[in-house]
C-alpha positions in Angstrom: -11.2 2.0 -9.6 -12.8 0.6 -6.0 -14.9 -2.4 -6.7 -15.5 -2.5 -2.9 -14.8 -1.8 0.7 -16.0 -3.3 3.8 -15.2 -2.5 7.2 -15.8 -4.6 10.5 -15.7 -4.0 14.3 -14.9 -7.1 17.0 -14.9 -6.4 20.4 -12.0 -8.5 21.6 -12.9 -10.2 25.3 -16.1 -11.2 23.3 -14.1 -13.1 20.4 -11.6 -14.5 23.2 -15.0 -16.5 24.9 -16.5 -17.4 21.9 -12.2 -18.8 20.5 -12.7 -20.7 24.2 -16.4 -22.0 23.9 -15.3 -24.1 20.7 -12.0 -24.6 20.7 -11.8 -25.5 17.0 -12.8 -22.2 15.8 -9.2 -21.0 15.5 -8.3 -23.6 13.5 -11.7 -22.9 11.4 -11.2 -19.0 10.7 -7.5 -19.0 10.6 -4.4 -19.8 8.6 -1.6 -22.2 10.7 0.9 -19.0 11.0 -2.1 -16.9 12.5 -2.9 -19.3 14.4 -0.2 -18.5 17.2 -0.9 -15.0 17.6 -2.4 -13.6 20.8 -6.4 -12.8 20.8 -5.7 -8.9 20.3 -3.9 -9.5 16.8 -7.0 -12.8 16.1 -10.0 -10.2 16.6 -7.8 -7.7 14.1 -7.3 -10.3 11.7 -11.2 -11.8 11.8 -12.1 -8.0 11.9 -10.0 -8.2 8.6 -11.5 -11.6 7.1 -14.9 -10.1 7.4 -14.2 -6.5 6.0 -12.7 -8.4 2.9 -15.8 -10.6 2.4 -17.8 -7.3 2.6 -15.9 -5.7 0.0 -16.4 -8.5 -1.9 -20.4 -8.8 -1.6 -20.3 -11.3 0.9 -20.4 -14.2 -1.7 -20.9 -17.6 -0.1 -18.7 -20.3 -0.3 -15.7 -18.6 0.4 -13.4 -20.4 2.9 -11.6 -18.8 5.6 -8.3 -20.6 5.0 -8.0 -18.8 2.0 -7.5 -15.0 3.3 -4.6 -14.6 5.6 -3.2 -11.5 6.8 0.6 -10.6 7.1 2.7 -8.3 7.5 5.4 -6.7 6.2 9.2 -6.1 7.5 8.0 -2.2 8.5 4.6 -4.3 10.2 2.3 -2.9 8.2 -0.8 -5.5 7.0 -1.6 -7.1 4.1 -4.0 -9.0 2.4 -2.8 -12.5 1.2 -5.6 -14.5 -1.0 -5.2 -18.2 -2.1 -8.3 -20.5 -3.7 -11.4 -19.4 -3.0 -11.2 -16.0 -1.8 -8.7 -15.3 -4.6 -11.1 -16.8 -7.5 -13.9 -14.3 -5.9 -11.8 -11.3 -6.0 -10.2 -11.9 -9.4 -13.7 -12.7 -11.2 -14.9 -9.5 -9.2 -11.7 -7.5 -11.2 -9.6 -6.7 -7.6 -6.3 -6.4 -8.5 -4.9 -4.6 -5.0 -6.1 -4.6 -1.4 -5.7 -1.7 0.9 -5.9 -2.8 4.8 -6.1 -1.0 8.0 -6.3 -2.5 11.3 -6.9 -0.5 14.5 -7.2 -1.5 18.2 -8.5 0.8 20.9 -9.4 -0.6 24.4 -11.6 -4.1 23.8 -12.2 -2.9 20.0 -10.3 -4.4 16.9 -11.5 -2.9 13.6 -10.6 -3.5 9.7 -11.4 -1.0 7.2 -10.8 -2.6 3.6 -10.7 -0.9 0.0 -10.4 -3.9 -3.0 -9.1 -2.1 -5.9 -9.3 -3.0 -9.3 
């Protein structure tokens, strides 16, 4: 059964200013290992972040540390939750998350299902 989905578009030269602007943003949104990636693959990955809380019903209090997104030996993405995020999404019945990340030009977009 889908209990949500949420999708998100981030134009990437606009996340790359606003990453520069405050400079402790990155550490803010993302998880250490993200942390390192170039801006293309950060705009994915917030793109991600915000499709997930979407799916979720935007609850507040949910802390950005606590989603991080991986891949797997083939590169395809997944959704890892810890704390927060993971509390949310088990009270809200998810049991599996579908991901999809797609670049084209200055776009990044997510499109996530949260299965239950």
């Amino acid at each position: 059964m889908i209990i949500g989905i949420g999708v998100d578009v981030v134009e990437v030269s606009r996340f790359e200013g606003q990453l520069a602007k405050a400079p402790g943003l990155r550490e803010r949104l993302f998880t250490p290992s993200e942390r390192e990636l170039n801006v293309r693959s950060l705009a994915a990955r917030f793109a991600a972040k915000e499709a997930i809380a979407k799916a979720l019903g935007a609850p507040a209090g949910m802390n950005w540390q606590h989603c991080r997104i991986d891949v797997d030996a083939a590169g395809a993405p997944h959704v890892v939750t810890t704390g927060t995020v993971a509390e949310v999404a088990a009270a809200r019945g998810v049991e599996t998350w579908h991901l999809s990340l797609s670049h084209d030009g200055d776009i990044a977009t997510a499109m996530v299902v949260a299965e239950g």
